[in-house]
C-alpha positions in Angstrom: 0.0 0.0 0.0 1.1 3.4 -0.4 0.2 7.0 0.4 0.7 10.5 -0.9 1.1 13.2 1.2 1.1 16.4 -0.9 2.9 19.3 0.7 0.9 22.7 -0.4 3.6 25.0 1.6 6.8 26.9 0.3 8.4 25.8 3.3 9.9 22.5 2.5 10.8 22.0 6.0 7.9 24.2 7.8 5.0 23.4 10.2 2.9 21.8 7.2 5.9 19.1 6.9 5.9 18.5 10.5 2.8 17.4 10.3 2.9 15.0 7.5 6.0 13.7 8.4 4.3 13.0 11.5 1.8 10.9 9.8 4.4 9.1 7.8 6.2 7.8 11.3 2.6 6.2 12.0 2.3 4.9 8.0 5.8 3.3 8.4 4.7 1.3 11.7 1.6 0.3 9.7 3.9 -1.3 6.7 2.5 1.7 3.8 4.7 3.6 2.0 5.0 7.1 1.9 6.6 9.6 -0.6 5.8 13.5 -0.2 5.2 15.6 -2.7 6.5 19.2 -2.4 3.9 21.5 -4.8 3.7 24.8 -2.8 7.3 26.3 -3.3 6.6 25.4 -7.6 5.1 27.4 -10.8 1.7 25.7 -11.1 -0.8 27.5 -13.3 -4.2 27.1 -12.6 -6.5 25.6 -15.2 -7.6 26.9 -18.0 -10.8 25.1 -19.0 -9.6 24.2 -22.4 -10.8 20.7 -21.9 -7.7 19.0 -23.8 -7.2 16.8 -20.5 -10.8 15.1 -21.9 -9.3 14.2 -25.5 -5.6 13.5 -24.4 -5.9 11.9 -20.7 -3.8 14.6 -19.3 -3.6 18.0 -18.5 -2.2 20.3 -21.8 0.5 21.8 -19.1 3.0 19.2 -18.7 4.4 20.2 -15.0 4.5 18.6 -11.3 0.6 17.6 -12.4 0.7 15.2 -14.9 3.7 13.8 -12.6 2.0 13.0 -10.1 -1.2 12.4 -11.6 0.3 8.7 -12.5 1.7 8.3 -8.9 -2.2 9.8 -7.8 -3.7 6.5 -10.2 -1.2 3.9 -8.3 -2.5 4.8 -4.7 -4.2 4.1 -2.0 -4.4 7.3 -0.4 -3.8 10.6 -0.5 -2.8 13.6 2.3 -3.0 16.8 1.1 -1.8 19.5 3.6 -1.7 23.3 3.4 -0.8 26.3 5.8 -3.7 28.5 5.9 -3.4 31.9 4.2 -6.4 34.3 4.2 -9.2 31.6 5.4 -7.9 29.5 3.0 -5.0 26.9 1.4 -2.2 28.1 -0.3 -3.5 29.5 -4.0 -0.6 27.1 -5.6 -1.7 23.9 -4.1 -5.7 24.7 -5.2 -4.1 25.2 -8.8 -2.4 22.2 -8.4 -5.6 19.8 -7.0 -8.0 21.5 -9.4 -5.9 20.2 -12.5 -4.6 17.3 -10.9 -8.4 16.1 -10.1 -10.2 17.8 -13.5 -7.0 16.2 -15.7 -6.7 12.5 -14.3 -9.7 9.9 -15.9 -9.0 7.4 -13.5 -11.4 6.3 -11.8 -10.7 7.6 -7.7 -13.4 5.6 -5.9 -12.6 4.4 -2.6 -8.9 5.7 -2.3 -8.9 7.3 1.1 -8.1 11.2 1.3 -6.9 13.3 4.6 -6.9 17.3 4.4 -4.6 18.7 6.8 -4.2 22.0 7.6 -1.5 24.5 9.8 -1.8 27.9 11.0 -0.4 30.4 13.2 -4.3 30.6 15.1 -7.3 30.6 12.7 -8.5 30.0 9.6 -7.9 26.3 10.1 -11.6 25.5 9.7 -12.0 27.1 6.5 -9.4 25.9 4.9 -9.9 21.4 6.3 -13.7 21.9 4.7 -12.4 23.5 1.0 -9.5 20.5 0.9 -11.9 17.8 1.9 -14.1 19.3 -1.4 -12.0 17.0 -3.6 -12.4 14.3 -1.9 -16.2 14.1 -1.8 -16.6 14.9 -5.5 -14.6 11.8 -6.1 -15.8 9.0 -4.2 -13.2 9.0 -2.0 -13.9 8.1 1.7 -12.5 10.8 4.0 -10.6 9.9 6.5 -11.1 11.4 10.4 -8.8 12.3 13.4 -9.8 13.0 16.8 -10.9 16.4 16.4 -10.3 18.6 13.1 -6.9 17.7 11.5 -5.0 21.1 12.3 -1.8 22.1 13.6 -0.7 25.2 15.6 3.0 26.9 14.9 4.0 30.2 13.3 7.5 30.5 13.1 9.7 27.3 11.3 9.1 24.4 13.3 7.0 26.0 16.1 4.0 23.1 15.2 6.4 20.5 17.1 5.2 22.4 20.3 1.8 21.5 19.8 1.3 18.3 21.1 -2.4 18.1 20.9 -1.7 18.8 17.3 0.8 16.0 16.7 -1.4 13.9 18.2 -4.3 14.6 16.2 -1.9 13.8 12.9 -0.7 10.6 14.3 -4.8 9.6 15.2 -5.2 10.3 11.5 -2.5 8.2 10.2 -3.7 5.0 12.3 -7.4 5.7 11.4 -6.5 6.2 7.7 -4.2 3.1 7.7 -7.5 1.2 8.7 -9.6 2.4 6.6 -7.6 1.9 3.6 -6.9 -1.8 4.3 -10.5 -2.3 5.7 -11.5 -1.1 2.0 -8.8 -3.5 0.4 -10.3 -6.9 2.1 -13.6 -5.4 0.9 -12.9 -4.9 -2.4 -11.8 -8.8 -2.3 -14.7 -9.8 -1.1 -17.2 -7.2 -2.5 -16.1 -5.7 -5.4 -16.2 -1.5 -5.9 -20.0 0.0 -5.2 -22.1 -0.4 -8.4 -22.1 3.0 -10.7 -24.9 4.8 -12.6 -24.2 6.8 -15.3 -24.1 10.3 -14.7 -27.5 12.5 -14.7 -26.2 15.9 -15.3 -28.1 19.0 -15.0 -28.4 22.4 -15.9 -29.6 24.8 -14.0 -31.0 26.7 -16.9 -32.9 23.8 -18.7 
């Protein structure tokens, strides 16, 4: 099994890292490996709606996306974490899941996401719901903590004070590490859910 854990900061080595690397002490106990991804200190674009991901199975800029959009297919789960900046994620890692999600075919039921988010004091809230947003829209189950999955820290490396933070990251890791193998015995046994086609509306017809 393996896991993603996207890092949406600049900082390579800031409170958003501490996090996820906490996770990936609890992942490596579990036997799942881990590889982070560093998107929030690159030149992503945002999309463009030109639909050419639709026709050629990727996304027309060929960056960090269509990277990891083959290492997103392979996986059983993905941790996206962000530091929070106005309310809200980091504006680079938002261009990078919008393509990566709108660009990638493949079908994403039932692989197992986590938001995570870091922040000096608020804003947390905000910015845990608008990560878990690409989750839902793709079947994926979301996996929970012990409390909203935040950390506290301001300056580099301040989040390792925050132990009911670190806590919360390693809750997540063992309760995601269960989910995602509880879903691989059932898909032995049961098979994916059934799907409809889609019934897609229009608001003005």
């Amino acid at each position: 099994m393996k896991v993603l854990l996207v890092n949406g900061s600049p900082h390579t080595k800031g409170n958003t890292y501490i996090a996820l690397q906490e996770m990936e002490k609890i992942f490596a106990q579990e036997g799942i490996e881990t590889e982070i991804i560093q998107v929030g200190n690159q030149a992503i674009r945002g999309c463009i709606g030109c639909a050419s991901c639709r026709k050629n199975g990727k996304c027309v800029f060929d960056d960090l996306v269509n990277e990891t959009a083959a290492k997103f297919e392979k996986c059983d789960g993905l941790v996206v974490g962000s530091p929070v900046y106005y309310a809200s994620a980091n504006a680079t890692l938002i261009a990078f899941l919008d393509r990566l999600f709108y660009s990638t075919p493949f079908d994403k039921t039932m692989k197992v996401g986590a938001a995570v988010a870091a922040a000096r004091r608020g804003g947390l809230s905000s910015t845990f719901d608008e990560l878990n947003k690409y989750f839902t829209i793709s079947g994926m189950p979301v996996a929970s903590g012990q409390y909203w999955n935040s950390i506290h820290g301001s300056a580099q490396g301040e989040a390792l004070q925050d132990e009911e933070g670190l806590q919360i990251m390693r809750t997540l890791a063992r309760n995601m590490a269960f989910l995602m193998k509880s879903i691989a015995l059932g898909k032995e046994a049961y098979g994916l859910p059934e799907k409809e086609s889609p019934s897609r509306t229009n608001f003005i017809r």
